[in-house]
C-alpha positions in Angstrom: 162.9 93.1 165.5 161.8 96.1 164.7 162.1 100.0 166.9 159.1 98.5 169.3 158.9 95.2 169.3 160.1 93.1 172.7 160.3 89.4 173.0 157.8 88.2 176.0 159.0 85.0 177.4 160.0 83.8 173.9 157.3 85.0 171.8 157.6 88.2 169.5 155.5 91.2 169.9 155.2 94.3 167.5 155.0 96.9 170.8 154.9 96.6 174.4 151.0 97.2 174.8 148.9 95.2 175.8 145.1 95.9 176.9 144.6 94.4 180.4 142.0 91.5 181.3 138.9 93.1 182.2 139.2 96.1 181.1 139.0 94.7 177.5 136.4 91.9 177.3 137.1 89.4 174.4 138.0 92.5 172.5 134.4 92.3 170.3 133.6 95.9 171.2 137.3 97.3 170.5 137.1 95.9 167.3 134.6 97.6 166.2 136.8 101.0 166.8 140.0 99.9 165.6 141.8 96.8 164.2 143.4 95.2 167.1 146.3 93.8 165.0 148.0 97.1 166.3 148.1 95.4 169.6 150.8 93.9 170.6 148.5 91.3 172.2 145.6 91.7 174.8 144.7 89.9 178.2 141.0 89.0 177.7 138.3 88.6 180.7 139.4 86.7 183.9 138.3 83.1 183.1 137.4 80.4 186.3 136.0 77.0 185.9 132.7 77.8 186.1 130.4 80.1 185.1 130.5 83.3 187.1 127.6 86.0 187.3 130.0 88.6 189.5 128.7 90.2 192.6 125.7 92.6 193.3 125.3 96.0 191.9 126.2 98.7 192.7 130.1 97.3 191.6 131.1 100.6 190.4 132.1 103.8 191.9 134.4 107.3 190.9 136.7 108.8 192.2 139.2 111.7 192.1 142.1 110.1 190.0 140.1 106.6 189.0 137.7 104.2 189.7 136.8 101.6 192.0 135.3 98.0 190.8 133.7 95.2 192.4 133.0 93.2 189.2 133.7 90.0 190.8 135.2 88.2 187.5 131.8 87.4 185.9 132.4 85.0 183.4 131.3 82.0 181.2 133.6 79.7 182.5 136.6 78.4 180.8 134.7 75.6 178.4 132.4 78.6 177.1 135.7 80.3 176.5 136.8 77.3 174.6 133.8 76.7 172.7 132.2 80.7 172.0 134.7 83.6 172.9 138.1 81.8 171.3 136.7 81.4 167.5 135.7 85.0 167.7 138.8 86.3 168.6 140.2 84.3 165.5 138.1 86.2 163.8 139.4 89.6 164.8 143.0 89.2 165.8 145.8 87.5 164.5 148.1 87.5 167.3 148.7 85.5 170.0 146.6 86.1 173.2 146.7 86.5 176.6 144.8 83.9 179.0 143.9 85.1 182.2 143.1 82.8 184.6 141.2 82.8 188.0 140.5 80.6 190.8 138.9 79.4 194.3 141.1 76.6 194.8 144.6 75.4 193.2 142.3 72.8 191.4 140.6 75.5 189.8 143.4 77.2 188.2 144.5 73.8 187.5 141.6 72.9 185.6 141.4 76.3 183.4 144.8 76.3 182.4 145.5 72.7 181.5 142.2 73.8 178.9 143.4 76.5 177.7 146.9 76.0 177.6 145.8 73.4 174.6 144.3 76.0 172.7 146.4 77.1 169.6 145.8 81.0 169.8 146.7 81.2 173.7 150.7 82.5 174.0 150.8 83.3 177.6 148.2 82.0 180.8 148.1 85.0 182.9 147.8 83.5 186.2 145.7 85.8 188.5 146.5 85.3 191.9 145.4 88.7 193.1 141.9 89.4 192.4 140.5 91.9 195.5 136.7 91.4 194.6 135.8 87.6 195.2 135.8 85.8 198.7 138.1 82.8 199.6 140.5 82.9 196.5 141.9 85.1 194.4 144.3 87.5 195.9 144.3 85.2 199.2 146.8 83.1 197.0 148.9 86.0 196.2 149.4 87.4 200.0 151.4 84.5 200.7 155.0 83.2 199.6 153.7 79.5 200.1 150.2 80.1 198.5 151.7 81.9 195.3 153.9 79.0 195.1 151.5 76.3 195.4 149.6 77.5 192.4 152.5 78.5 190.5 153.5 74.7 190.5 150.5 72.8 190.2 149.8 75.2 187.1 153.3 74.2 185.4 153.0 70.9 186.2 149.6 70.7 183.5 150.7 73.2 180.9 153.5 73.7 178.6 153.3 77.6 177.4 154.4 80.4 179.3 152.4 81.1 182.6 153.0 84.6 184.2 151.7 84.9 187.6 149.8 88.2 188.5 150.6 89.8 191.7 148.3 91.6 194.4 149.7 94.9 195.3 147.8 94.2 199.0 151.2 92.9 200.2 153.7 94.8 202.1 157.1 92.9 200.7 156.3 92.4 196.6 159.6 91.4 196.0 159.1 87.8 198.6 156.3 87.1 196.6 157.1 87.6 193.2 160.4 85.6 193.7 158.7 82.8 195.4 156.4 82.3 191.9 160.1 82.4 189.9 161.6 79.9 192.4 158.4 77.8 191.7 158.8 78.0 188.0 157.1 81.2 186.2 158.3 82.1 183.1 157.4 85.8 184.4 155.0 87.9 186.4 152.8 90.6 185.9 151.4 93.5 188.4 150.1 95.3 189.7 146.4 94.2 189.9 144.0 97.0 191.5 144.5 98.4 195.4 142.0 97.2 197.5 140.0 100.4 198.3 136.3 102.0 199.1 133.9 105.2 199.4 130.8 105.8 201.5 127.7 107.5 200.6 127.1 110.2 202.6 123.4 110.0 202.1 123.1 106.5 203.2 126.0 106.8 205.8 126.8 103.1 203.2 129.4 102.1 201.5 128.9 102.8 197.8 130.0 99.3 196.2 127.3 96.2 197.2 130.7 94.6 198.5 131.5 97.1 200.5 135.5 97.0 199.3 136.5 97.1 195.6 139.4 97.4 193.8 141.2 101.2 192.9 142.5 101.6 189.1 143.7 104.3 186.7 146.2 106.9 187.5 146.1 107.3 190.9 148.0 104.1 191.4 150.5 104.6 188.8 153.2 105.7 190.9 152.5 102.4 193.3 152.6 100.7 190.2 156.0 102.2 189.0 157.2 101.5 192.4 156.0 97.4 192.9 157.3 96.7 189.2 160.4 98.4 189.7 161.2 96.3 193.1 159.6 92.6 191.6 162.1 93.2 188.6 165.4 93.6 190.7 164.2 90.8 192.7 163.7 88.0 189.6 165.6 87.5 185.9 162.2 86.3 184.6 160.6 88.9 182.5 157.9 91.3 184.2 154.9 93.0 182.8 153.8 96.4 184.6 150.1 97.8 184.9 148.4 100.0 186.9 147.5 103.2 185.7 148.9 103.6 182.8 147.0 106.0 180.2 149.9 107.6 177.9 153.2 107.0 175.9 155.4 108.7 178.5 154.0 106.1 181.3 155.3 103.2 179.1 158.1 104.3 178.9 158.3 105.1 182.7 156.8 101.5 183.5 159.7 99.9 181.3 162.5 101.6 182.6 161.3 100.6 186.0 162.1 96.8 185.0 158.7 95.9 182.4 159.3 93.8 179.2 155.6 94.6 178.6 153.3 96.7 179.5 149.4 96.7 180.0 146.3 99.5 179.7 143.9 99.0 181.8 140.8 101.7 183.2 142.1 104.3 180.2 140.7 101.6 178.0 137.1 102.2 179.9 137.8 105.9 179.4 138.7 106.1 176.3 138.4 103.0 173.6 141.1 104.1 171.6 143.8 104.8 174.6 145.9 101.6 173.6 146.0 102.5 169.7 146.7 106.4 170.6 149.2 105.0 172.8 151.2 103.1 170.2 150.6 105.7 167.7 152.3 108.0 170.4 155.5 105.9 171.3 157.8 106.9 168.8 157.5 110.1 169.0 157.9 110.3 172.9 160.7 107.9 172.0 162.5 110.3 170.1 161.8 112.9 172.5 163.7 111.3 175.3 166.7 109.9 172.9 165.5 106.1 173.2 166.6 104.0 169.2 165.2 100.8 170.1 162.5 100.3 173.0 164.7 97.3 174.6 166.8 99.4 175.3 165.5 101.0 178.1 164.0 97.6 180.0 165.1 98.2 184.1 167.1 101.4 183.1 166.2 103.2 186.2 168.0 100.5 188.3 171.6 101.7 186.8 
């Protein structure tokens, strides 16, 4: 293994970074910027059963320290997936990648992942269970011990690669939830997705987003980030990948001595399209800075 490589639930990668699911599409545009091989894998768009074509506009809105989304996981399904999006990743990475996996019932998530979880470039199903922006599913699984659990096993039961369950910050006890999925079988688990947030208009006296709610991101909710990652990691021995405002080298770093095997990018990517490869490009130097050899070595250091 080399300076910045980590093992992810069994499976090798060159650096911690990974670009997070819809922040990153199928990776087509990036591609275009930079060779993705840098990566040390990438989390493509949230995929359901069917087809989705997301909520109303407006779904986007600024503020002071990020952005708020109301995408609404627009899709095209996981057989489009299958049949269009996976060849072209073939065509532009040579890594394993990163499933990610939503749902309106535990037969939907069943149904995606037992698909995808047969397709030969997929080395992890990132199970979201914590999506803000879509009605009756999504994060409802993740707010509760028995719900996160529920899905957790009836996606094991139908798949045999590594499935990491993504967790909804919305919660007030992380650490419950996130040992519930690892009592249930997850080979690891992955937060924080975005905190569930809004602005009004003062013109129209409205709230901005069509949905009224979307979801907050970028680095206004790294220190909630720091803070859920560094609780779900004393709380299970399975790995744990950290997100949530991360935009820089140092924050890595930060994330992974709060308990993160991996770490993933997510609005900085919308930013700027080259914030993951600056960020790998950065991490030995901030590396060296703070007296770090080998990046494993600093996995949970902050809990002593």
């Amino acid at each position: 293994m080399g300076r910045l490589s980590v093992s992810l639930c069994g499976t090798e990668l060159d650096n911690p970074v990974i670009p997070a699911s819809g922040t990153f599409g199928y990776g087509r545009e990036f591609a275009e910027v930079y060779d993705l091989n840098i990566l040390g894998s990438f989390s493509f768009k949230g995929t359901t059963k069917e087809a989705r074509f997301g909520n109303p506009t407006p779904r986007i809105a600024e503020c002071s320290g990020g952005m708020l989304n109301s995408v609404g996981l627009q899709n095209p399904g996981v057989d489009a997936v299958i049949a269009e999006e996976l060849p072209n990743i073939a065509k532009i990475f040579k890594k394993p990648v990163m499933a990610n996996v939503s749902g309106f019932s535990v037969e939907d998530y069943v149904y995606a992942c037992e698909r995808l979880d047969k397709q030969p470039q997929i080395g992890w199903l990132e199970v979201n269970i914590s999506c803000p922006n879509v009605h009756g599913g999504g994060m409802s699984f993740g707010t509760d011990c028995g719900a996160a659990a529920e899905v957790t096993r009836a996606v094991k039961k139908v798949t045999t690669k590594p499935v990491i369950i993504k967790l909804t910050p919305n919660v007030t006890d992380i650490a419950s939830i996130a040992k519930a999925c690892e009592d249930a079988g997850a080979d690891g688990i992955s937060l924080i997705n975005t905190l569930l947030a809004m602005r009004i208009n003062l013109n129209t006296r409205k709230p901005l987003l069509a949905n009224t709610t979307g979801g907050l991101s970028g680095p206004a909710v790294f220190p909630v980030a720091v803070r859920m990652v560094y609780q779900a990691a004393k709380a299970v021995s399975i790995p744990v990948v950290g997100m949530g405002g991360v935009s820089s080298a140092e924050d890595v770093l930060e994330m992974m001595m709060a308990g993160a095997t991996a770490v993933e990018v997510g609005a900085a990517n919308l930013v700027d399209p080259l914030a993951c490869k600056k960020i790998i490009e950065d991490l030995p130097a901030a590396m060296d800075k703070y007296g770090i050899d080998k990046i494993t070595d600093i996995i949970g250091a902050a809990h002593g």
